[in-house]
C-alpha positions as CSV (number, residue, x, y, z in Angstrom):
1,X,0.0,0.0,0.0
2,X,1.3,3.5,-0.8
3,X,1.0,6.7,1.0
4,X,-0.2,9.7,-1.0
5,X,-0.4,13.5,-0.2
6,X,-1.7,16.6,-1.6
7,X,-0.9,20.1,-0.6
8,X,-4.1,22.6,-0.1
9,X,-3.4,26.0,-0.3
10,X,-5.5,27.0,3.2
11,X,-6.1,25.1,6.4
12,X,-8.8,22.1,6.0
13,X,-11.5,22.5,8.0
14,X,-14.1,19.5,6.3
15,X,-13.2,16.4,4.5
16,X,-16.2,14.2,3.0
17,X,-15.8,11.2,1.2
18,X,-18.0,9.7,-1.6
19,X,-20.1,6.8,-0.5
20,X,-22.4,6.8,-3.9
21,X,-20.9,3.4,-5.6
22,X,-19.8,4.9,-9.1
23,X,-17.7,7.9,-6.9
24,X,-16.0,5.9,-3.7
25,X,-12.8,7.3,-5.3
26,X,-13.9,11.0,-5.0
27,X,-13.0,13.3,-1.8
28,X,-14.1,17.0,-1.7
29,X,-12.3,19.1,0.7
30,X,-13.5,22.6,2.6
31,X,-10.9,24.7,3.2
32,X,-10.9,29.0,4.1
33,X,-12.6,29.8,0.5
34,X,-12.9,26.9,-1.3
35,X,-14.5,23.5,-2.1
36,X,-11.6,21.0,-3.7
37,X,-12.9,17.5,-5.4
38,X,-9.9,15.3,-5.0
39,X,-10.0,12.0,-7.3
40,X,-7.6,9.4,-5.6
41,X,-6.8,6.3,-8.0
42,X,-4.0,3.4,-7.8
43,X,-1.4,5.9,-9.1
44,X,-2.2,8.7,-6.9
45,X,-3.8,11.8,-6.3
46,X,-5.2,14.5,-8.6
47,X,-7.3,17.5,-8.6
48,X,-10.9,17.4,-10.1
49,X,-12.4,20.4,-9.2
50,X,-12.2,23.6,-7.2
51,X,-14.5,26.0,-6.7
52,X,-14.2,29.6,-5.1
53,X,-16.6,30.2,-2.4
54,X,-15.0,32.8,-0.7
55,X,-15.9,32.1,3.1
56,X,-14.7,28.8,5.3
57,X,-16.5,25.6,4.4
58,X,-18.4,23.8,8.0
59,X,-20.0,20.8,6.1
60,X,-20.0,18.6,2.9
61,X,-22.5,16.2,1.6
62,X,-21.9,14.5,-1.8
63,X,-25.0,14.3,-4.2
64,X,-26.1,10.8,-5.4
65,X,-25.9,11.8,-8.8
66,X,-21.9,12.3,-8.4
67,X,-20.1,10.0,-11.1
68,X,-16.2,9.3,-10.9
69,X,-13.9,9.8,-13.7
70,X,-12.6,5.9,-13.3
71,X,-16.5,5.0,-13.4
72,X,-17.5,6.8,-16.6
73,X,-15.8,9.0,-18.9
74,X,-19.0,11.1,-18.9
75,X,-18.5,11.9,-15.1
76,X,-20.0,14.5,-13.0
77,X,-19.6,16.1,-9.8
78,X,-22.4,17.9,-7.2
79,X,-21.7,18.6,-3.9
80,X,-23.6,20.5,-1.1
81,X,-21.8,22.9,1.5
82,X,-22.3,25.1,4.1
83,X,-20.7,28.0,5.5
84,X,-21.0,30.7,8.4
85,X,-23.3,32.7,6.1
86,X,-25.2,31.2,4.1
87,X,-27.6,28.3,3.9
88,X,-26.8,24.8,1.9
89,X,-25.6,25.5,-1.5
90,X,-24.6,23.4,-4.3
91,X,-21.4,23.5,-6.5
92,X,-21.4,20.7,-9.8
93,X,-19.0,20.4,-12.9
94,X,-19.1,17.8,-15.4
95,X,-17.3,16.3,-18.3
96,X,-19.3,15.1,-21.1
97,X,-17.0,12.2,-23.8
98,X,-17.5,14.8,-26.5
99,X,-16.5,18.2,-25.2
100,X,-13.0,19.3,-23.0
101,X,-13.7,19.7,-19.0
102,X,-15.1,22.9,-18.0
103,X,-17.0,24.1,-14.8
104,X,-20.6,24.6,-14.6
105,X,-22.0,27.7,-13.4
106,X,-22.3,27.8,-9.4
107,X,-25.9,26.6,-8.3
108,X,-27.6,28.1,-5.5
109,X,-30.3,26.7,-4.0
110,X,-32.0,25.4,-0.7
């Protein structure tokens, strides 16, 4: 078994894994101002996503409609967070086979 690590630019104050069985390989990370989506595969560790939220994450929960990259080369990402001022908000990206990775505009919503 190897040991992996990944530097995060700001202190880590919330770690959620994926439980959802085509994501069990997907980690998201709250930090001061953002939400990081870690995938973590045989060969090590890579960054998915980040998104800028611009206040300290207190809670994660993964949607069940996140996907993993090693799952499906369509893959998607949605997670919910909270912070100090706000109520739950969503953040998603995706990657569809035909089209390069990009982010999807930041959701808000109860």
């Amino acid at each position: 078994m190897m040991d992996f690590f990944y530097q995060l630019p700001t202190i880590v104050h919330v770690i959620k894994t994926s439980v959802t069985e085509h994501a069990k390989d997907l980690i998201a990370v709250g930090g001061d101002y953002s939400v990081d989506v870690l995938h973590v595969s045989h060969t090590g560790i890579c960054l998915l996503a980040s998104f800028n939220i611009g206040l300290p994450i207190t809670a994660l929960a993964w949607s069940n409609k996140s996907v993993s990259p090693s799952s499906r080369a369509d893959w998607s990402i949605e997670c919910a967070y909270l912070n100090l001022l706000n109520p739950l908000l969503t953040v998603a990206q995706a990657r569809s086979s035909r089209q390069r990775p990009k982010a999807l505009p930041l959701e808000q919503g109860n």
